[in-house]
LOTORKE-638298 format. One line per 3 residues: number of its first residue (from 1); for each residue x, y, z of N, C-alpha, C. Coordinates in steps of 0.02 Angstrom, whole numbers, plus 50000, padded with zeros to 5 digits. Layout:
N
NUM = X,Y,Z,X,Y,Z,X,Y,Z ~ ...
This chain:
173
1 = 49921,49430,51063,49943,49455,50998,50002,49502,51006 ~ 50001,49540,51065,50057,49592,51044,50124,49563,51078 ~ 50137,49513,51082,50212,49457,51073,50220,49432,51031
4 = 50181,49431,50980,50199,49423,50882,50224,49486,50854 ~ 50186,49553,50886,50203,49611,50823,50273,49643,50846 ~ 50311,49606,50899,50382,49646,50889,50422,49592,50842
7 = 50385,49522,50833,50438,49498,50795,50397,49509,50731 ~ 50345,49519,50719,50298,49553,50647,50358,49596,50621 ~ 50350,49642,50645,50404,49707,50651,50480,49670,50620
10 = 50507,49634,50681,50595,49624,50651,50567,49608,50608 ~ 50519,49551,50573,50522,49493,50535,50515,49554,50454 ~ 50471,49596,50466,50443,49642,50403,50529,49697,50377
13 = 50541,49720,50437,50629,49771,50434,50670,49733,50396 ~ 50670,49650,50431,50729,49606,50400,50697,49587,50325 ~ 50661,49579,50305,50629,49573,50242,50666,49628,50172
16 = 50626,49673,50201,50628,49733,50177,50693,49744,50189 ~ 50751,49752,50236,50815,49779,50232,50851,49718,50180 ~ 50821,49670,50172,50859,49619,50115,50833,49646,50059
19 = 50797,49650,50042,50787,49702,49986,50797,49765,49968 ~ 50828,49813,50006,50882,49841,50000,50929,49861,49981 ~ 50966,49812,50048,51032,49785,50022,51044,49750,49951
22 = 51007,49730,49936,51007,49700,49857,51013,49740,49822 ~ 51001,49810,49804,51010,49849,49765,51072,49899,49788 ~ 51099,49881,49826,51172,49934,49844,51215,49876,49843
25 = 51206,49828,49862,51270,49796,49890,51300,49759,49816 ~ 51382,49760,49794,51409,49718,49743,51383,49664,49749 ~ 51377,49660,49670,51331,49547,49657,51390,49504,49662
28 = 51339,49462,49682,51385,49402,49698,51393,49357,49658 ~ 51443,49323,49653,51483,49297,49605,51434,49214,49594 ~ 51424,49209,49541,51384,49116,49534,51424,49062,49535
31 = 51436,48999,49584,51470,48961,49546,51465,48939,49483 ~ 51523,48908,49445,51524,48890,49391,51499,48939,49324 ~ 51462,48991,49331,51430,49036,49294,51396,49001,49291
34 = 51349,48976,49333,51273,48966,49333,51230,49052,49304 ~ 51188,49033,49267,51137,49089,49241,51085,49076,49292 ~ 51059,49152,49280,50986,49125,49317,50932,49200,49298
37 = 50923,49183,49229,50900,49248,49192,50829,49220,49181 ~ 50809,49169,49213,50733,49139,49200,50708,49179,49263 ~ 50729,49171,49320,50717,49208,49382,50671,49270,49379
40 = 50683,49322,49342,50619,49375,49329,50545,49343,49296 ~ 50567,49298,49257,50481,49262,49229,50465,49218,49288 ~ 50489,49174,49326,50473,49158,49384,50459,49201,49438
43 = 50468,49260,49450,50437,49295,49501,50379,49318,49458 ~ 50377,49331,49397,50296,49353,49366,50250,49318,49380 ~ 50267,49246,49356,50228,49193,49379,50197,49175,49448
46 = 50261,49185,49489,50239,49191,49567,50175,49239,49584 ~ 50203,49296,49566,50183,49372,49561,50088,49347,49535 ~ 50075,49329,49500,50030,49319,49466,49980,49261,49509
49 = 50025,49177,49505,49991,49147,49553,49950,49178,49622 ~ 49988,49217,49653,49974,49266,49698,49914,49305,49695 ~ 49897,49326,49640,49854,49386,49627,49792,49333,49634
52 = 49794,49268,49602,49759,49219,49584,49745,49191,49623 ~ 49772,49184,49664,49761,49164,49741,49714,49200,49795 ~ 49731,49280,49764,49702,49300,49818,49645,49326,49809
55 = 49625,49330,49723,49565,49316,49712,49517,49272,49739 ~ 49517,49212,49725,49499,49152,49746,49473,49157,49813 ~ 49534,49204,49864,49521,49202,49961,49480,49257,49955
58 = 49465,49298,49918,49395,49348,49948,49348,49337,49872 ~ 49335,49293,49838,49267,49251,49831,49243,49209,49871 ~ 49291,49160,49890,49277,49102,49953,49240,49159,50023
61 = 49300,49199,50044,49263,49239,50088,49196,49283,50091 ~ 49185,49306,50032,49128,49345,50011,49074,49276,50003 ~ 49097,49209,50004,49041,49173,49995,49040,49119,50055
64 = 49069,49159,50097,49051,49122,50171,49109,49049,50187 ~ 49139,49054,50143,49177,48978,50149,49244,48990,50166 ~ 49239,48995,50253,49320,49003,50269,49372,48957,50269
67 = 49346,48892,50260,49405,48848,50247,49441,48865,50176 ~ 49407,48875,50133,49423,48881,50064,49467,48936,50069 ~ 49429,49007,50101,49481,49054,50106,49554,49061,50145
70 = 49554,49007,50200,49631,49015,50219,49666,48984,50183 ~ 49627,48906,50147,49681,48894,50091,49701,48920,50017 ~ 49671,48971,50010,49694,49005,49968,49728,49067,49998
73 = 49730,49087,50039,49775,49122,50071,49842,49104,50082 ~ 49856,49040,50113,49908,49011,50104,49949,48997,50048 ~ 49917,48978,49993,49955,48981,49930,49975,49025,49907
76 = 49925,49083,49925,49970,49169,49900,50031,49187,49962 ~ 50013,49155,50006,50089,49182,50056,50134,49122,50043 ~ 50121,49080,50015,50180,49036,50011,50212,49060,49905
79 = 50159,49081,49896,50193,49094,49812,50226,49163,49834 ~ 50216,49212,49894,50247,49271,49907,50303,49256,49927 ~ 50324,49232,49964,50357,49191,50005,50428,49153,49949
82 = 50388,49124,49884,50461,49085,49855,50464,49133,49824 ~ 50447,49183,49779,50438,49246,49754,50501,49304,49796 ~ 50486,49299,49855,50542,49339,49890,50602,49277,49868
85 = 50621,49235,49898,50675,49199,49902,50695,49228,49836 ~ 50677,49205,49775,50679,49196,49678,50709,49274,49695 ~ 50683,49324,49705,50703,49407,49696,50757,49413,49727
88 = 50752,49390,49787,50835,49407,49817,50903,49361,49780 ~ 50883,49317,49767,50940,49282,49724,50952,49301,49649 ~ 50897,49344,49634,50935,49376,49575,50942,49436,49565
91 = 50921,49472,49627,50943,49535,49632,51002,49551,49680 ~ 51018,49495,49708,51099,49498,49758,51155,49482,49682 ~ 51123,49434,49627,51182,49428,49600,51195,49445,49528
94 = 51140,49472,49509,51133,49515,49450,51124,49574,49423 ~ 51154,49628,49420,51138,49688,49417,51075,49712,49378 ~ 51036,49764,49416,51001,49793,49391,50981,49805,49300
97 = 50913,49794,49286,50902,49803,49214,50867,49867,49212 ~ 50877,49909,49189,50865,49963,49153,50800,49980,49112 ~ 50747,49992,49133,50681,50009,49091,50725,50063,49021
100 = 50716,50062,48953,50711,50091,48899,50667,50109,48858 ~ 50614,50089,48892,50554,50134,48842,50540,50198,48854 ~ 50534,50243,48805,50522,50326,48799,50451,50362,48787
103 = 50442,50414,48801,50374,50422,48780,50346,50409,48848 ~ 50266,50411,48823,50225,50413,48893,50233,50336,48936 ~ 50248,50300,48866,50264,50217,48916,50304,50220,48977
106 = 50369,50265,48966,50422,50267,49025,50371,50298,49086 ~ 50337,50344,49078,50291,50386,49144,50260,50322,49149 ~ 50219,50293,49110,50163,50256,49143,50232,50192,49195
109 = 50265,50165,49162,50310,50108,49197,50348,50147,49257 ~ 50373,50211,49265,50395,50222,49328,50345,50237,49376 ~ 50276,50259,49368,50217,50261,49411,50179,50192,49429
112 = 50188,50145,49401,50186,50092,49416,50239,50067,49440 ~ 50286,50058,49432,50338,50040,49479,50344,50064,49553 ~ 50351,50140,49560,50364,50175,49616,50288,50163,49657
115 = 50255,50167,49641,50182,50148,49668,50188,50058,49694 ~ 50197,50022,49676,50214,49968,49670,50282,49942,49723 ~ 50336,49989,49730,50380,49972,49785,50360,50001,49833
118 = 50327,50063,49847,50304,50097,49897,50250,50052,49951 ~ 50180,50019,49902,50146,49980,49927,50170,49916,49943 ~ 50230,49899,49912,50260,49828,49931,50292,49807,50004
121 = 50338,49878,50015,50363,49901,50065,50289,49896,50140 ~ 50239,49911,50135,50210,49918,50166,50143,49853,50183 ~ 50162,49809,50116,50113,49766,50123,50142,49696,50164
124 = 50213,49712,50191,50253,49650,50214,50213,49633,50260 ~ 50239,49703,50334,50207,49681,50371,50107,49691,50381 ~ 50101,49720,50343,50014,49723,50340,49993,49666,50324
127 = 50021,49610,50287,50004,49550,50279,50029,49511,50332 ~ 50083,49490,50372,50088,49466,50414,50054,49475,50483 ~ 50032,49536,50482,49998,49552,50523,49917,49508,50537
130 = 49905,49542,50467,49830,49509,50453,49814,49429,50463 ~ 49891,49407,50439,49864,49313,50437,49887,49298,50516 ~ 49914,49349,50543,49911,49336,50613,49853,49331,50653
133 = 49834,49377,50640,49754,49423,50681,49718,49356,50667 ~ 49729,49322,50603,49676,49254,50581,49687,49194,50611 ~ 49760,49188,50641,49794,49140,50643,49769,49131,50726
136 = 49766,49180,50763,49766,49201,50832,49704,49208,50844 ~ 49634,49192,50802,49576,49195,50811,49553,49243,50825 ~ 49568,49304,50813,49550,49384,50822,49493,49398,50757
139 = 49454,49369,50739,49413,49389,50664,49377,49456,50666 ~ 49382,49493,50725,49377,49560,50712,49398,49602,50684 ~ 49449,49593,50717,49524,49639,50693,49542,49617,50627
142 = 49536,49551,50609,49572,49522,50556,49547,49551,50505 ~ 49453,49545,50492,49427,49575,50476,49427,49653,50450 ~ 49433,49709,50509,49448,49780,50473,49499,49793,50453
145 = 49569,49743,50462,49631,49757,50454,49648,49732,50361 ~ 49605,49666,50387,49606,49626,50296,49566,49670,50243 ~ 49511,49723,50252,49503,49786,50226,49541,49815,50169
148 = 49603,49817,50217,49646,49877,50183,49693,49836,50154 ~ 49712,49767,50178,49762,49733,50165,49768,49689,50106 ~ 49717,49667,50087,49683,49620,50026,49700,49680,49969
151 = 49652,49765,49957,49656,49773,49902,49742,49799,49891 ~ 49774,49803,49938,49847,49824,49930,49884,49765,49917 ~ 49875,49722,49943,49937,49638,49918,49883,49630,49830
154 = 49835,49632,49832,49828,49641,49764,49847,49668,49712 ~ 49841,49733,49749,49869,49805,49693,49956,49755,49667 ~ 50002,49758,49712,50067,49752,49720,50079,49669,49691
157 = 50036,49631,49685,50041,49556,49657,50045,49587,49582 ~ 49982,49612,49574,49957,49640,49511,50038,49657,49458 ~ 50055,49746,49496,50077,49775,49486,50163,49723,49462
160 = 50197,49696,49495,50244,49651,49492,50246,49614,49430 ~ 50163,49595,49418,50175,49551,49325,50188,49611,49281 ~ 50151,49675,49299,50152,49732,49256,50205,49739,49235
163 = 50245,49763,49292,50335,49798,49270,50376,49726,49241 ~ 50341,49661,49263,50404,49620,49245,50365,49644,49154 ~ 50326,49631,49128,50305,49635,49031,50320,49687,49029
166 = 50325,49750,49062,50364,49799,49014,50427,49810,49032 ~ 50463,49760,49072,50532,49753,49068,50570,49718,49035 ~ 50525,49651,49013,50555,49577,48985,50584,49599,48925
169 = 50572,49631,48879,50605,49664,48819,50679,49669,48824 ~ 50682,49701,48902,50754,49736,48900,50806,49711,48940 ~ 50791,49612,48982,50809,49582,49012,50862,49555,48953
172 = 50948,49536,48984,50974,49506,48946,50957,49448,48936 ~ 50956,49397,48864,50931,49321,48869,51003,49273,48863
């Protein structure tokens, strides 16, 4: 296992430093003025499949059925997975949208948000980790590690449909 976690490691930095860079670096130009303002309801959706997914892998697991649970595991890392791709292509080429709601809504949406990138940031590699530990037949480890790792890729699946509905208001159409 520990000749996976230095590339765990690049693989989680390079992730995460693309997301980033997405928020500093000038957008990039579309050919033709292609739009691509559907892109935030498609990561909700992702965002959501995900959550749905990973429901599904700790009922299956809580009910003894590990085949069921890696394939539902897989569908939440592969809906994470086009979910990243979908975010970076419209956050490399679309500028930032602006939350406008006032009042306690704005507290509740930046505590969900900031809570939400913080755990996201951290659930890269905690999840790659984990489907490693599974992947590599370690079910010990996979085990106390998937603990902590399940209710956090939850929280952050969750959290992702959250901010996209109280953002969609203020997305240009």
């Amino acid at each position: 296992m520990k000749n996976y976690q230095r590339w765990i490691w690049a693989l989680a930095l390079a992730i995460n430093g693309l997301i980033a860079l997405s928020a500093f670096l000038p957008k990039a130009a579309l050919p033709g003025g292609i739009k691509i303002m559907l892109l935030p309801q498609i990561n909700a959706i992702l965002n959501g499949l995900t959550f749905v997914a990973l429901l599904a892998a700790l009922i299956a697991i809580r009910r003894k059925r590990r085949d069921w649970h890696r394939r539902f595991i897989g569908i939440a890392f592969a809906a994470t997975s086009l979910f990243l791709i979908s975010y970076l292509a419209y956050h490399f080429t679309t500028p930032s949208t602006r939350y406008a709601g006032k009042g306690t809504l704005q507290y509740v949406y930046y505590f969900i948000l900031i809570t939400h990138i913080l755990l996201a940031i951290i659930i890269v590699p905690l999840a790659i980790y984990t489907i490693a530990l599974a992947l590599n037949d370690e079910i010990n480890r996979h085990h106390k590690v998937a603990r902590w790792t399940m209710p956090i890729w939850l929280y952050v699946s969750l959290t992702g449909v959250i901010v996209y509905l109280m953002m969609s208001p203020y997305y240009a159409h």
